[in-house]
N, C-alpha and C positions, 0 to 999 in steps of 0.2 A: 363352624367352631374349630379353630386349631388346635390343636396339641398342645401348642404353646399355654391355651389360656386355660387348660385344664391340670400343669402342673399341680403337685403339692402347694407350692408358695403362693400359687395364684386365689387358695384356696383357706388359705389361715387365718383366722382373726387374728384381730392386732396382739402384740404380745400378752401374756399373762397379768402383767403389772396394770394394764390398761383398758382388760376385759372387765367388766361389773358383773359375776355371780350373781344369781338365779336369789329374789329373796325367799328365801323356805318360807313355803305355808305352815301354820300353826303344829298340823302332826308332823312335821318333817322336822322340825325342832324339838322331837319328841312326848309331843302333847299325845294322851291317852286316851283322849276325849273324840278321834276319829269315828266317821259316820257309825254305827251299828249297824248290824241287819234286819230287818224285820221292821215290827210296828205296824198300826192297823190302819192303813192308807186308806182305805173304801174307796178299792181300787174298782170294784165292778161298775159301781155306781157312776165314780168318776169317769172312768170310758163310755161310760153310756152317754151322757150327759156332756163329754168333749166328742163324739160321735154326729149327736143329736145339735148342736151347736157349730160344726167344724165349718159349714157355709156361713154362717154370721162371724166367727172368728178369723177364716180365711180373707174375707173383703177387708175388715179392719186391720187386719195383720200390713196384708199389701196397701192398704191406704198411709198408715204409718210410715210404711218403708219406701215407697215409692216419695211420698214428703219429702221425707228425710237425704233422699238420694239428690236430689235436686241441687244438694249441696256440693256435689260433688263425692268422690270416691279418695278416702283417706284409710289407712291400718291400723288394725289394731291385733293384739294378740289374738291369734283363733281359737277358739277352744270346744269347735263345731268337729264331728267326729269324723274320723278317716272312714269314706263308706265303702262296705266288703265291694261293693261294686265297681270293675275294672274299668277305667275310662282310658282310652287310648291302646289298651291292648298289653303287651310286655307281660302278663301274667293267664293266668289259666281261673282260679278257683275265685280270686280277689284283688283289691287293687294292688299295682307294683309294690306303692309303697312298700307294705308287709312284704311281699318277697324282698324289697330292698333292704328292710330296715334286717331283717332275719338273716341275708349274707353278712350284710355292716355289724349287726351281733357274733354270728358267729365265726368270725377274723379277730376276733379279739378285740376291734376295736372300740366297745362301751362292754362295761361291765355291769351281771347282775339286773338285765334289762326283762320285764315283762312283756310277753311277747305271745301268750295263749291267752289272752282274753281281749277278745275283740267287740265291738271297735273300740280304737283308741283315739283320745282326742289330739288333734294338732301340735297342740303344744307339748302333751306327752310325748309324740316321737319327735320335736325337734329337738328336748334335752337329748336324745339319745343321741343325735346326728351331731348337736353342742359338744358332746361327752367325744364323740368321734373326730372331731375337729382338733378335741384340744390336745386328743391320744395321739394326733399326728404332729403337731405342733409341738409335745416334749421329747418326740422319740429321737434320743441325744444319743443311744445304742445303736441307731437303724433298725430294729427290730421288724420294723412297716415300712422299709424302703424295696420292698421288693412286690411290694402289693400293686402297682400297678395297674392290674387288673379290676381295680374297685376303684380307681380314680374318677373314670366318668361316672362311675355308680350315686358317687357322694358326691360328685359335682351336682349330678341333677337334684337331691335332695337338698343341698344347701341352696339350690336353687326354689324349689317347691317350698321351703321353710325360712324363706329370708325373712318372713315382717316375724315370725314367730322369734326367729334368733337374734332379729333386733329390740324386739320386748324383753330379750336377757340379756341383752347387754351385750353382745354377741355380734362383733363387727368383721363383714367380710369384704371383697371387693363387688359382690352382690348387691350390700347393701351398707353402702359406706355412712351412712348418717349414726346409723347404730340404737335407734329411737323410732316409737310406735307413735300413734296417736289413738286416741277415745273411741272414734267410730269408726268401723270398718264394715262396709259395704262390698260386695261382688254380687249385681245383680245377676248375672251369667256366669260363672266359674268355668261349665266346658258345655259344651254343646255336640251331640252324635247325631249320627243319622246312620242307620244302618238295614240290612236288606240279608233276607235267609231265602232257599227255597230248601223243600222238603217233600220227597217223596212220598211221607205218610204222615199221620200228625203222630207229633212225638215229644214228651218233654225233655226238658234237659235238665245234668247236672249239678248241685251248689250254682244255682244260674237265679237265683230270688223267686222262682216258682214261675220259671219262665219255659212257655208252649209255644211249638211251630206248629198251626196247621198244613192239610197238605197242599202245596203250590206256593207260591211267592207271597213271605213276611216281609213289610218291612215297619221302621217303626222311626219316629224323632222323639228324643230327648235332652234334656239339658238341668244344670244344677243348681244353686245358686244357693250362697254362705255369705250371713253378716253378722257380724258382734258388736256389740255396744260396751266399751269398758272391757272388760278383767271378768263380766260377771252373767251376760246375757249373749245367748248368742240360738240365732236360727238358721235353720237347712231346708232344704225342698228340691225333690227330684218330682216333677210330674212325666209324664210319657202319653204321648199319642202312638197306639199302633194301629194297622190296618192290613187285612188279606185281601185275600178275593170275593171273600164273604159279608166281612162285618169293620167295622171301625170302632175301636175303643178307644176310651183316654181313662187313664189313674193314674194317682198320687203314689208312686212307688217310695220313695218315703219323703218324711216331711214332719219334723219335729222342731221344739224349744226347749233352751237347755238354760235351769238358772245354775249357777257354780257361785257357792260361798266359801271363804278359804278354802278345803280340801273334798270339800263336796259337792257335787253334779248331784243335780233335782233333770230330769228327763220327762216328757211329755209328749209324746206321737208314736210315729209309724218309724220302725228301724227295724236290722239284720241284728244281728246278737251270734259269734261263733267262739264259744269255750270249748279249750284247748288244743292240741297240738296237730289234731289232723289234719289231712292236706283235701281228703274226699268228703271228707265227714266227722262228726262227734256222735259220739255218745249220749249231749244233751241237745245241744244247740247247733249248727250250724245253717248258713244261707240256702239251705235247698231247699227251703219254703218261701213263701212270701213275706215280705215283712211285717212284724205283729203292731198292734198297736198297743202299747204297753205305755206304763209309769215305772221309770229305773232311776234308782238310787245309788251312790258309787261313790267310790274313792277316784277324786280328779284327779292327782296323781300319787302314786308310790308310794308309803310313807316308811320310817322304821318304829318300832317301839322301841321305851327304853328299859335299861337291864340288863339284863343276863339274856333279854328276848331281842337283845339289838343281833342275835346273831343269828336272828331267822333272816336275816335280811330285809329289803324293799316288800312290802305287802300292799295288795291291792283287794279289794271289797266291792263285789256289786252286788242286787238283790234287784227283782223288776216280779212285777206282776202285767199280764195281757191280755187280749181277749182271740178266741179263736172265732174262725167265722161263723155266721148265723145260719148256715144250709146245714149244718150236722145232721146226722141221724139219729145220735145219741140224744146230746143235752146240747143242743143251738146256744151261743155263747158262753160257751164254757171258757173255764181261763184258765191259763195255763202261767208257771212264774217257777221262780228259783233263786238261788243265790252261788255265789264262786267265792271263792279265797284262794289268791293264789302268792307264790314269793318266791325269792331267790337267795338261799340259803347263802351260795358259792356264783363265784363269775362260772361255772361250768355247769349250774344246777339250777333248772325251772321247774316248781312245786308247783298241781293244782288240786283243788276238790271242789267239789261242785254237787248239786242236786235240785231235781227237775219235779215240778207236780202238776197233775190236773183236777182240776178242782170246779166245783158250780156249775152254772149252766142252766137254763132253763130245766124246770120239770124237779131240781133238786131242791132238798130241805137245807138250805145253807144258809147260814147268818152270818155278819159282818165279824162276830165275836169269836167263830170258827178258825177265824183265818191264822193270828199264832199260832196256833196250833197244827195248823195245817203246813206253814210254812218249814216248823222247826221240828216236825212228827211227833210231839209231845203225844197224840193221841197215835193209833193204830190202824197199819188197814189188811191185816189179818183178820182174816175168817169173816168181815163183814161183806152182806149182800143186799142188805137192804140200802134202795138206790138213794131216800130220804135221808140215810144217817151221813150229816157231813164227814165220818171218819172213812168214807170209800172212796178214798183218792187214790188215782195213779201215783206214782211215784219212781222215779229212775234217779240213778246216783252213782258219782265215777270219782277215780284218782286217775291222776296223770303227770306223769314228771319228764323233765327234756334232760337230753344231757349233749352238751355243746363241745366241742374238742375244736381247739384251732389248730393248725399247724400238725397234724397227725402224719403228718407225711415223714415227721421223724421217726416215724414206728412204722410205717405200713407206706407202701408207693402210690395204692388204690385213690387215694386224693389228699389236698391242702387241708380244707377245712369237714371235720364232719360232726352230724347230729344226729342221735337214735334218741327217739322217742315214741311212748307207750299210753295208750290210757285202758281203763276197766272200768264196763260200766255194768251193775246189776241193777233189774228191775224188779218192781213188788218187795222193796226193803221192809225189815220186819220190824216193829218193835224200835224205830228212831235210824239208829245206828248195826243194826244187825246184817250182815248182806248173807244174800243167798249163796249156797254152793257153785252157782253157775256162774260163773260174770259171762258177758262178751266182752269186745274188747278192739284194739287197732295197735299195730307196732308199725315202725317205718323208720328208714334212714334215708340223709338227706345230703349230699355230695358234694359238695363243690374244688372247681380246681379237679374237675376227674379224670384220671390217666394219666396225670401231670401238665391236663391242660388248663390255662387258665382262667379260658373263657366257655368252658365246656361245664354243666350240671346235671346230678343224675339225682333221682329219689324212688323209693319202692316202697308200699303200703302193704300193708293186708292188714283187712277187715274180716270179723266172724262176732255174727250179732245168736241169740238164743231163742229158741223157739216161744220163751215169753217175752224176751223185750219189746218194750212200745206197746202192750197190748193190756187190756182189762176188762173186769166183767161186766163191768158197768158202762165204761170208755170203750162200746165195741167199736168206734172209727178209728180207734190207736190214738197215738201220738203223733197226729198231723193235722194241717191246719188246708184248708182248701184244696185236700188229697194231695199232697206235697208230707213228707216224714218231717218231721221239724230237726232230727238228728242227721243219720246218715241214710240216703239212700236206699241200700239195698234192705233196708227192712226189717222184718221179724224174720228170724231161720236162713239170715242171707249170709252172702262171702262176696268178697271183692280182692282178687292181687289187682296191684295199680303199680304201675311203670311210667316214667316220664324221664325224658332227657331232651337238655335245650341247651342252643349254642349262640353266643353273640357271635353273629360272621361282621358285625362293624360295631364302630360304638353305636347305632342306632338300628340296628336290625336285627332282632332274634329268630332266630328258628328254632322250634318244638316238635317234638312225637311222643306221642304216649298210647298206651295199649291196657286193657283192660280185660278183666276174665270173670263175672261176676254171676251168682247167684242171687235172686230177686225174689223177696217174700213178699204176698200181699200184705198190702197196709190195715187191714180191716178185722178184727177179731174172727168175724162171721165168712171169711176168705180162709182160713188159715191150711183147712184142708187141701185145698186149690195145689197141684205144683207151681215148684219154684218158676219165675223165667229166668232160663238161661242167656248172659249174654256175652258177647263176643266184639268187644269194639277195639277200633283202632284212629286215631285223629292225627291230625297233621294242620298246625298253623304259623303263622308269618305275621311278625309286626314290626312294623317301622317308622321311624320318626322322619316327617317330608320336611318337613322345615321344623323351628322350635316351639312352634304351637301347635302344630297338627300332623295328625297320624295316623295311619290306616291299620285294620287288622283283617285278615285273611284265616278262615277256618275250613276244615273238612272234617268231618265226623261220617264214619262209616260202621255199623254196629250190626250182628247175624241175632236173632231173638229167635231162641224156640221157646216154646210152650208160652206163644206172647201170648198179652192180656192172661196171662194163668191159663192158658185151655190148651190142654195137654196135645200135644202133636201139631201144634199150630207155631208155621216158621214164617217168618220176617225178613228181609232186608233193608232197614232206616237208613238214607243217606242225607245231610246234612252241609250246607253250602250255606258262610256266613261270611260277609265282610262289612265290614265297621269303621265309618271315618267320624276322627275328633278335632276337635276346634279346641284350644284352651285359651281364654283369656287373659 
């Protein structure tokens, strides 16, 4: 790929006069009538029952679509979800995309874009990449004639969302026809193959609840995304891994999504990450496994109207799930929540959100409990008794971003920057009451650092409370297959987090990050336990070999005292990962 073919000009939809805008969905022409939250899904029931059924649905599912396929391979708008899972490398926590689409926001180039609630569907971030396309196309100041350094950035995403940008209308030299069709098939979307060794068994990171034991991992995986129309669309990531020991294969995720005008109906296995952090949330983040939930949502952005048109773009989800069956507590318990979030200002991303767990074997719970439990109409102050449905967990956060481009006219430290915060308290009293203590995560987010272009730096820190994630009833905490469903380091923990990466080409990054964390047990019945202290330090490499395939290279090196929680007990984890992708 030359240089040449990555200009700005090579990259513009045809003029203004000759692009066809996006038709607004119903609320985006300010209809009121946007999804709700809540309402009594007889979510447990339904999981159990899509569980108990998911081998006869499976075979039918693929008998249909393998039919189907025979027809050939045509596009259609996607509206199947960008998954937190990194394929090909270029990122750390989640796929590039989000890292890409989050410099591409905060350069100025799309305004007022949602960007802490994950995942988002396809077509939601190719408006944003539309929106960035057409910022570059009027820039009749030069304002973004010196951005350069985001060229290849947004070449590759015009590239990644060409049938999407041809469903609006949106013609580029990618994809000159400017038009979708009905069904869209990718039996294979990317295909990995990758291989770890591990000096001890050790899990990882925001990694989907993913273990090395000790001696040589490796595993294959691959994805595959179809939609039918504007309105039906399915995913599936299964995985085979295998050690020295054992062989397994599972469905890492694998859902259906129906979308009517502005609303996604969800059905399966997914990652879920609300809000702004990079290691972890408050509520949700991928450091667990993915839950198998029913989510409900705003398909894209909407505004109201009024005097409330100046909250901005608002977005709405709400899902209820089921946690796994080996608990100690209450074996399928579920766990669900709901987020609101918006963008007041092109510089200001608003969220709120709150987390519950609820049911489960062994409890007194009814289907007609659940409003209530959703929206804490009832209480879970001062109850003990395990039968009364009002002894739910409950955790609940704010979070707001604040996006600066171009700060380099006030400060030399970098181009573009972002500080963002959330608060999250646990045991809310009384609905809306929070407790004196929050935890919480702050960080900033660098780009353009030192005055280089292609240079990124970011810093975190976490500090969670000696009750977060934990309960009197809930003593396994707020984790699903011992994996924390928020952040990491746990009840009573801390984390600073460091990271800086540099494009040494357009197709090669290089990464290091370091970390210093305190580690609480996940388990009520742990709590006494010390912390473990840890001490890591990573170094990785990825690179694009040609335009479909790419390798990734990791090293993780981590000092543990007082591992497994027993006090005076020291560690050395070392960690060897490399990772090849295929993209169809």
């Amino acid at each position: 790929m030359s240089s040449d073919t990555r200009r700005w000009v090579t990259v513009q939809p045809l003029p203004l006069n000759s692009v066809k805008e996006p038709t607004p969905s119903p609320s985006q022409e300010g209809n009121t009538k946007s999804p709700l939250l809540g309402g009594d899904l007889g979510v447990g029931k339904l999981l159990r029952r899509w569980k108990a059924r998911s081998k006869t649905a499976t075979c039918l599912l693929f008998t249909i679509y393998f039919s189907l396929s025979v027809t050939g391979i045509i596009y259609a708008g996607d509206r199947t979800n960008i998954p937190l899972k990194n394929w090909g490398g270029f990122a750390i926590n989640r796929s590039w995309i989000y890292d890409a689409l989050e410099k591409i926001v905060l350069a100025g180039l799309a305004d007022q874009a949602l960007l802490n609630t994950k995942p988002m569907s396809r077509m939601e971030a190719a408006r944003i990449v539309a929106q960035a396309v057409r910022r570059i196309e009027q820039d009749q100041s030069n304002d973004y004639s010196d951005r350069g350094h985001i060229e290849d950035l947004l070449y590759k995403l015009i590239k990644e969302f060409s049938n999407e940008l041809a469903e609006m209308g949106v013609r580029t030299p990618l994809n000159k026809e400017g038009q979708s069709r009905f069904l869209g098939l990718k039996p294979v979307d990317h295909i990995q193959f990758g291989s770890a060794f591990a000096n001890n068994s050790q899990k990882t990171v925001t990694n989907l609840g993913k273990r090395f034991n000790e001696g040589i991992n490796s595993d294959v995986t691959f994805d595959g995304r179809n939609q039918l129309g504007d309105f039906l669309s399915l995913y599936y990531q299964p995985e085979l891994s295998f050690d020295e020991d054992i062989t397994e294969g599972r469905l890492v995720i694998g859902y259906a999504k129906l979308t009517l005008w502005n609303t996604e109906l969800e059905v399966g296995r997914d990652s879920i990450w609300w809000g702004p952090g990079y290691r972890g949330s408050m509520l949700f983040s991928n450091n667990a496994p993915p839950l198998d939930q029913v989510r409900l949502s705003s398909a894209e952005p909407f505004r109201l109207p009024w005097v409330f048109e100046h909250l901005g773009p608002i977005k709405l989800t709400t899902f209820v799930g089921q946690l796994d069956d080996d608990r100690e507590d209450f074996p399928d318990a579920l766990v669900g929540g709901y987020r609101i979030s918006l963008a007041p200002s092109r510089f200001l991303e608003i969220g709120h959100g709150r987390a519950y767990q609820f049911g489960g074997k062994g409890r007194g719970y009814s289907i007609k409990d659940f409003p209530g439990t959703v929206f804490q109409f009832t209480t879970s102050e001062g109850v003990d008794d395990p039968d009364d449905p009002r002894a739910v967990n409950n955790v609940m956060s704010l979070d707001a971003t604040v996006r600066i481009p171009d700060v380099n006219r006030y400060i030399f430290i970098a181009r573009d920057m972002s500080l963002y915060g959330e608060m999250g308290w646990d045991d809310t009293r009384k609905g809306w009451i929070y407790p004196k203590e929050p935890g919480g995560l702050v960080g900033t987010y660098l780009t353009g650092f030192l005055g280089d272009p292609k240079l990124d730096f970011r810093v975190e820190y976490t500090k969670t409370t000696s009750i977060m994630f934990t309960h009197g009833q809930y003593t396994d905490g707020f984790t699903h297959k011992d994996f924390v469903l928020s952040h990491f380091v746990g009840t009573d923990g801390n984390e600073i987090y460091a990271r800086i990466s540099r494009w040494i080409t357009d197709d090669i990054l290089l990464g290091l990050q370091a970390s210093k964390a305190d580690v609480g047990p996940p388990k009520s019945g742990l709590l006494h336990l010390p912390r473990e202290k840890r001490y890591s330090l990573g170094l990785d490499f990825s690179s694009r070999i040609t335009d479909r395939s790419s390798i990734f290279l990791e090293y993780d090196f981590s000092r543990i005292h007082n591992n497994n929680f027993i006090s005076g007990e020291k560690e050395n984890d070392h960690l060897f990962r490399v990772e090849f992708t295929y993209s169809f």
